[in-house]
C-alpha positions in Angstrom: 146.1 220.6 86.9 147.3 224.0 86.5 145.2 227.0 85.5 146.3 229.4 83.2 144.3 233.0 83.0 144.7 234.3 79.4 144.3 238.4 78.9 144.0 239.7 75.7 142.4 241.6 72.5 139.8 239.7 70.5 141.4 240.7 67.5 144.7 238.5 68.4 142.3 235.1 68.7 143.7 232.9 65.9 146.9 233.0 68.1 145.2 232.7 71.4 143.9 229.6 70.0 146.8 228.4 69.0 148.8 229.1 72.4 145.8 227.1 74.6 146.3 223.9 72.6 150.0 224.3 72.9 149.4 224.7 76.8 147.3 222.1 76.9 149.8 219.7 75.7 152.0 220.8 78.0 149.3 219.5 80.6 148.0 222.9 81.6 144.6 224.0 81.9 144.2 227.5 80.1 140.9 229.6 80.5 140.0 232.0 77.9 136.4 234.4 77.9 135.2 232.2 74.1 136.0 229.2 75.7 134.8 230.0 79.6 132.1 231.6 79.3 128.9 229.7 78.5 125.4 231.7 77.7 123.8 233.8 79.7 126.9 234.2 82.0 128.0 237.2 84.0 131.0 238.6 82.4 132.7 240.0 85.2 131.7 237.6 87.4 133.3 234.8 85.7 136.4 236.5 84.5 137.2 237.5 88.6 136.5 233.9 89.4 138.9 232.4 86.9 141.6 235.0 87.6 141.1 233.5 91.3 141.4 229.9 90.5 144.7 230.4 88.0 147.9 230.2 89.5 149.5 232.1 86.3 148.0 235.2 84.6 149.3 235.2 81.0 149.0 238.8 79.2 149.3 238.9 75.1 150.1 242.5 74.1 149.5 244.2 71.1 148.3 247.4 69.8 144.5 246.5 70.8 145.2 244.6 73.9 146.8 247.6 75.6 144.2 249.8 74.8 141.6 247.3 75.8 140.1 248.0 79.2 138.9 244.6 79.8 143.1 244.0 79.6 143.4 246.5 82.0 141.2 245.9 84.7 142.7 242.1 84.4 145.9 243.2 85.0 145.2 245.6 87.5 142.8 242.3 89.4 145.6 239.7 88.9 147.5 242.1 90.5 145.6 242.5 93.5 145.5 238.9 93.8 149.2 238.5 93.9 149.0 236.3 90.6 151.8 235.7 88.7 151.7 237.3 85.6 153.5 236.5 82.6 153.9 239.1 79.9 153.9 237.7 75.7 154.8 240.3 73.2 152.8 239.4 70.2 152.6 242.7 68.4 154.8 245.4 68.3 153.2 248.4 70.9 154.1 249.9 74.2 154.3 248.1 77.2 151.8 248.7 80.1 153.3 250.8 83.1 152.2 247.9 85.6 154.1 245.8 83.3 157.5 247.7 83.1 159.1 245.7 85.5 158.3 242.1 84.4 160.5 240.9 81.5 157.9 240.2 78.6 158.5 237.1 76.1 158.9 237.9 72.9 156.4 235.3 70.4 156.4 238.1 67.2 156.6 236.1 64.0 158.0 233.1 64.0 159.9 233.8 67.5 156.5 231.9 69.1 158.3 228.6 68.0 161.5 229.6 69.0 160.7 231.0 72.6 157.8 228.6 73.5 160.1 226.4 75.9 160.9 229.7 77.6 156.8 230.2 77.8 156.6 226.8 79.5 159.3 227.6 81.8 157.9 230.6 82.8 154.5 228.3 83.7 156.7 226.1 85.1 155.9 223.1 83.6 159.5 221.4 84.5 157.8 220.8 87.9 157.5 217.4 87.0 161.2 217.0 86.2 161.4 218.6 90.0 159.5 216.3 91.8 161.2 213.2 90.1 164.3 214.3 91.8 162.4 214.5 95.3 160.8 211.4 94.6 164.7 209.7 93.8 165.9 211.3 97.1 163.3 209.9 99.2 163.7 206.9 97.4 167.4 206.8 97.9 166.6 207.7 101.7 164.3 204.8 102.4 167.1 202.2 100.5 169.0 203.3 103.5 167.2 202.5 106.0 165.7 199.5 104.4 167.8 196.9 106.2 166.5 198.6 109.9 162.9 198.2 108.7 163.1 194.6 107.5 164.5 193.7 111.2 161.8 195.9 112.7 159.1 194.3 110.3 160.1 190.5 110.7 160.0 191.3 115.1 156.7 192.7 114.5 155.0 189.5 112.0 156.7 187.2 115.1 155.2 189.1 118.1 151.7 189.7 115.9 151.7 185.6 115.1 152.7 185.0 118.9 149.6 186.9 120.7 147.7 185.6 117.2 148.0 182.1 118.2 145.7 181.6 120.5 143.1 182.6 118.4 143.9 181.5 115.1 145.2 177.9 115.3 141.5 177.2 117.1 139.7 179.2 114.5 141.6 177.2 111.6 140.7 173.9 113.0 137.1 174.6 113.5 136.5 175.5 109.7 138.5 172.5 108.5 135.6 170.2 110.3 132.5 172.7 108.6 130.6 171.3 106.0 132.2 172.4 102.3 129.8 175.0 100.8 129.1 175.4 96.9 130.2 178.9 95.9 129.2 180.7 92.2 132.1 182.3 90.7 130.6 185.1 88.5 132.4 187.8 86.1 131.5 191.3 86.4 130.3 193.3 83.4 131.8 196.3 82.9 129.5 199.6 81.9 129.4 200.8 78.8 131.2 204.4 78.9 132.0 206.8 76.4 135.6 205.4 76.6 135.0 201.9 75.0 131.9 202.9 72.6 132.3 203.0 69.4 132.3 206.7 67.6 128.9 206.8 65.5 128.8 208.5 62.5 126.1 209.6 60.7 125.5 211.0 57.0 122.5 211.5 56.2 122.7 213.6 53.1 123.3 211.9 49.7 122.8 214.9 46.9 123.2 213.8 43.7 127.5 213.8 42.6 128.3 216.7 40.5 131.0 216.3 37.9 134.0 218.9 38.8 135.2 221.6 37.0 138.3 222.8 36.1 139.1 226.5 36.2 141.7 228.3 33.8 144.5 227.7 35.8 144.2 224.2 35.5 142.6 223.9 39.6 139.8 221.8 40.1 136.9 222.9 41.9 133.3 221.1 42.8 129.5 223.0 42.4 127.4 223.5 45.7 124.0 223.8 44.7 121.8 227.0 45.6 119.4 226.5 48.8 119.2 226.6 52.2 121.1 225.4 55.2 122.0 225.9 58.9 124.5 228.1 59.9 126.5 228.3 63.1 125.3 226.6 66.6 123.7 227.1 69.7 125.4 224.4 71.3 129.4 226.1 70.4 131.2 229.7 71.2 129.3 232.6 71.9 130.4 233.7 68.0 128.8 230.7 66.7 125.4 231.8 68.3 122.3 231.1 66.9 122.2 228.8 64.0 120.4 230.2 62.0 119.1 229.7 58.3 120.6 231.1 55.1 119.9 230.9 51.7 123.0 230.9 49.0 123.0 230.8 45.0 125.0 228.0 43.5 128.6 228.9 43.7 132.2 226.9 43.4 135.1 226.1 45.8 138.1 224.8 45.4 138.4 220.5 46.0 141.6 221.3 47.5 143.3 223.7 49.6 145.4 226.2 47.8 149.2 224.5 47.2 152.4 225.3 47.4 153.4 224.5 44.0 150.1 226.6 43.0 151.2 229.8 44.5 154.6 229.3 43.2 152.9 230.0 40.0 151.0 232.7 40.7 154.5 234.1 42.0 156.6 233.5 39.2 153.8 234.8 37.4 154.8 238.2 39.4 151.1 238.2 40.5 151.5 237.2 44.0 153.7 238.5 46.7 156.5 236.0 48.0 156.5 233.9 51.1 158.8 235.8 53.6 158.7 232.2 55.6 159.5 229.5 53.5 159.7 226.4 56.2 157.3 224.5 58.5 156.6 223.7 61.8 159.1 220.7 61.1 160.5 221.7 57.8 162.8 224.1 57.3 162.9 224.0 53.5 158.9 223.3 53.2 158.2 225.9 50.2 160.6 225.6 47.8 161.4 221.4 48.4 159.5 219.9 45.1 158.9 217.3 47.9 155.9 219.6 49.2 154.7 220.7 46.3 151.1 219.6 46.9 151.1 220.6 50.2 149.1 223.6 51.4 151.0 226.6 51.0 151.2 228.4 54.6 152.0 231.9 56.4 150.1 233.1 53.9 148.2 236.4 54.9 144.3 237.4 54.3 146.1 240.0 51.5 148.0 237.4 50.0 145.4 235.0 49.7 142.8 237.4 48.2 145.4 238.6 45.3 146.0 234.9 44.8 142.3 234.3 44.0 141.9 237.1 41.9 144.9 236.0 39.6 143.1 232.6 39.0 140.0 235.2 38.3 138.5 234.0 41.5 138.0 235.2 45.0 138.3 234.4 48.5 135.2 232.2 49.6 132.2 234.2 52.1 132.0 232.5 55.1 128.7 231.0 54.8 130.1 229.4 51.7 132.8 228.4 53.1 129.9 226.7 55.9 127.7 225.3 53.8 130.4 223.7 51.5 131.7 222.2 54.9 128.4 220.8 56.6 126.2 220.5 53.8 122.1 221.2 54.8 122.0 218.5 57.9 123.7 220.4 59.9 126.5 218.0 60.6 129.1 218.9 63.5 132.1 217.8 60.7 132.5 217.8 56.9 131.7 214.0 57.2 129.1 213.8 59.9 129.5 213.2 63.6 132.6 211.9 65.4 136.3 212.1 65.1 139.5 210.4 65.4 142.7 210.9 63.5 141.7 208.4 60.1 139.0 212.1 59.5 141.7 214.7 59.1 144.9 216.3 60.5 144.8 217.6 64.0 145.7 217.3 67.6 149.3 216.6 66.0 148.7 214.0 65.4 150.9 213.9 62.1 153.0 216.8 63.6 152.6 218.9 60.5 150.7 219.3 57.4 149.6 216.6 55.1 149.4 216.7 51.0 145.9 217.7 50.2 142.9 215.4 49.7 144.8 212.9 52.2 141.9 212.3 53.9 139.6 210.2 51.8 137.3 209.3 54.7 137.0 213.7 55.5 136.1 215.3 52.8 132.5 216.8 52.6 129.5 215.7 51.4 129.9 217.6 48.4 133.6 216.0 47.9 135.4 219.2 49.0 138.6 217.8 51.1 140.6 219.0 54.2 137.5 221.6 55.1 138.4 220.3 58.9 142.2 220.2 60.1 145.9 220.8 58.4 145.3 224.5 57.8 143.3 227.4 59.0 141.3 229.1 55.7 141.0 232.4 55.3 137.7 233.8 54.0 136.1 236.9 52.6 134.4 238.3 55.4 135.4 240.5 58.3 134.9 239.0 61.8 132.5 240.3 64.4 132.0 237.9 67.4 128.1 238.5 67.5 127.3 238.9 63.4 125.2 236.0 63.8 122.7 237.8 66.5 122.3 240.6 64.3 120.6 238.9 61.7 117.0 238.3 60.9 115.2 235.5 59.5 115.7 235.1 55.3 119.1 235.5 55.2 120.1 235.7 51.6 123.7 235.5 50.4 125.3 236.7 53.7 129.0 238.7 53.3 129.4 239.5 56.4 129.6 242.6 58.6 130.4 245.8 56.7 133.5 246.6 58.3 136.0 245.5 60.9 139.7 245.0 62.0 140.4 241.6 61.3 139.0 238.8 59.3 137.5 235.3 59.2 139.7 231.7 59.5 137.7 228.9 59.2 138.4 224.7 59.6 140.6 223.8 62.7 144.5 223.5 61.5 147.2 220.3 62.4 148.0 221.4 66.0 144.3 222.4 66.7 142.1 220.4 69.5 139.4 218.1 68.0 136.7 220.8 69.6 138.3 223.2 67.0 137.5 221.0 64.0 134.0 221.3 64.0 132.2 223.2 60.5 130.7 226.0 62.9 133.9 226.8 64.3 135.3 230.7 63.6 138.6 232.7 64.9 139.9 235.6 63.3 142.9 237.8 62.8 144.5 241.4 61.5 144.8 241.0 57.4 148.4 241.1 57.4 149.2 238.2 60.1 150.1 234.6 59.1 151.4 231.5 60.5 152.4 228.2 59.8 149.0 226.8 59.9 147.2 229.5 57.8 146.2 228.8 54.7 143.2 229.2 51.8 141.1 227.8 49.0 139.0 229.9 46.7 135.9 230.4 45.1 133.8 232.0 42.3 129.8 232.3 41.1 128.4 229.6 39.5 127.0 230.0 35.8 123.3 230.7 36.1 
């Protein structure tokens, strides 16, 4: 399979993401440092190594990627190598000097859709169409000189049978005069494998159902109950290390992710900013068709969301809210325990796009909150820093993240996302004024002492 090196700023993730599960359905293999690099490796080391075993060296630009010396001394290594490198303007910002001469591809916006054949080309993923012609010349070829080989062929069986003969008439009439034996038949049993077992799920948390509430803008929304619960994992991304134990007060969240027609509300109510896109990965009239309505509203920013939330008098969710109201205190890898196929929630593409909310009956959470894994990314409150987690101590109370920072916290896996981007520790990240068409929200507020 072909290995795809991936160079760029940490604070362009969200997309990064996004590109390797495209790539990967495209049949190529793309390595990334969250995704490469497992604890207690040797950065460098393992970066060079990959570099080496990719035959394409794809660069993301932006602002922070270009100033990024880890970028740099990629570049400047892939180049060395003699890798192909294949430029992908994602933000607006000055091209690298060892970069002037390659034509970049531009994926600002919503040109990603648009050009993302002309990214495959460029990987050359049409070799497949290439070696079906080869394979019909050679198969045109041998039809040619077919006849020649069945002449050649039949000779051969006659000549083999000839200086056979001796041999094998004998042979044959000494086993027709043997005794018959009994011979036992028996049918193999297959293994076991992870392919034909069935997926296990567990659930062992039962709390006690909480009647929902309504807010003032009519939204419903469900109570997680103060107390403790594991946080990230030691078993995911470096930014999901350690799990670790925190303690939050009793807070709401939204049962559903934030909708369409809910945000055409808080427009009309000149509260919220307008959608600049208004279509979908399929649909080009996704916002303002009734027919989506109760689907989640999308390229939606972290700005947008957070003024959205504070018109319904509410705010964005933390992040270890947003956790806890996804995995409950088992520490379950998904909202509904362990295991997934496509009946859970909406990913892989499976569907191809988004779904109405709460479409997933057998995904919600154990507190009844739907769509926390799948259909769209969620922003949250916090600001992102890939190793929060092993800055804090034991006791932590009421988390909200670090202090400052460049880009903030998406939580829950999204409709093109891979299954391993699902899971309730999962995190990515991006600037506050990016969106796509699988970003959305749901919000949150204190619960009543």
């Amino acid at each position: 399979m072909t290995q795809v090196f991936i160079s760029y700023s940490r604070k362009d993730i969200a997309f990064i993401e996004q590109l390797v599960v495209d790539l990967k359905i495209a049949d190529l293999e793309a390595w990334y440092d969250l995704s490469g690099l497992e604890g207690g490796s040797h950065w460098r080391k393992e970066i060079e190594k990959a570099i080496k075993a990719s035959q394409y060296v794809v660069v993301v630009l932006s602002p922070d990627a270009v100033t990024s010396t880890w970028v740099e001394e990629e570049i400047l290594y892939a180049k060395h190598l003699g890798k192909r490198i294949i430029p992908l303007l994602f933000r607006t910002c000055e091209i690298p000097f060892g970069l002037h001469t390659l034509n970049f591809i531009d994926v600002r916006g919503g040109k990603y859709q648009q050009n993302h054949k002309e990214i495959l080309r460029a990987l050359d993923v049409n070799r497949g169409e290439r070696q079906s012609a080869r394979n019909t010349a050679l198969m045109e070829l041998l039809s040619s000189v077919m006849p020649f080989l069945r002449v050649i062929g039949i000779l051969g069986v006659v000549i083999a049978l000839f200086l056979a003969g001796s041999w094998v008439i004998p042979k044959f009439i000494s086993l027709m005069t043997m005794p018959k034996a009994t011979i036992t038949m028996q049918r193999p049993v297959a293994p076991l494998t992870s392919t034909n077992s069935p997926v296990i799920l567990t659930k062992t948390q039962t709390p006690t159902p909480v009647a929902d509430i309504t807010d003032a803008k009519g939204v419903s929304m469900v109570l997680v109950p103060a107390g403790e619960f594991i946080m990230g994992s030691n078993n995911g991304a470096g930014d999901q290390y350690p799990a670790h134990v925190v303690y939050l007060a009793s807070f709401h969240i939204d049962k559903y992710e934030v909708t369409n027609n809910l945000y055409k509300a808080c427009v009309d109510a000149n509260a919220c900013v307008p959608l600049t896109n208004t279509a979908s990965y399929t649909h080009s009239d996704y916002y303002e068709n009734p027919q989506f309505d109760n689907y989640p509203v999308i390229y939606v920013n972290w700005n947008m969301s957070k003024k959205f939330c504070e018109w319904r008098g509410a705010r964005l969710p933390t992040e270890a809210e947003w956790e806890k109201a996804a995995r409950g205190t088992d520490g379950r890898t998904y909202p509904w325990g362990e295991g997934i196929d496509k009946t859970f929630a909406n990913y892989d593409l499976n569907v191809g796009d988004t779904t109405p909310v709460g479409t997933y009956e057998k995904g919600k959470s154990v507190y009844g909150v739907y769509d926390l894994a799948g259909n769209v990314l969620e922003w949250v409150a916090d600001f992102y820093d890939v190793s929060y987690y092993a800055t804090l101590g034991s006791n932590v109370v009421n988390p909200l993240g670090p202090s400052s920072g460049e880009t903030y916290v998406l939580r829950g896996g999204s409709f093109p996302a891979a299954d391993y981007l699902l899971t309730s520790s999962y995190r990515t990240a991006a600037v506050p004024e990016y969106s796509l068409h699988f970003f959305g929200f749901r919000c949150a507020q204190n619960a009543n002492p």
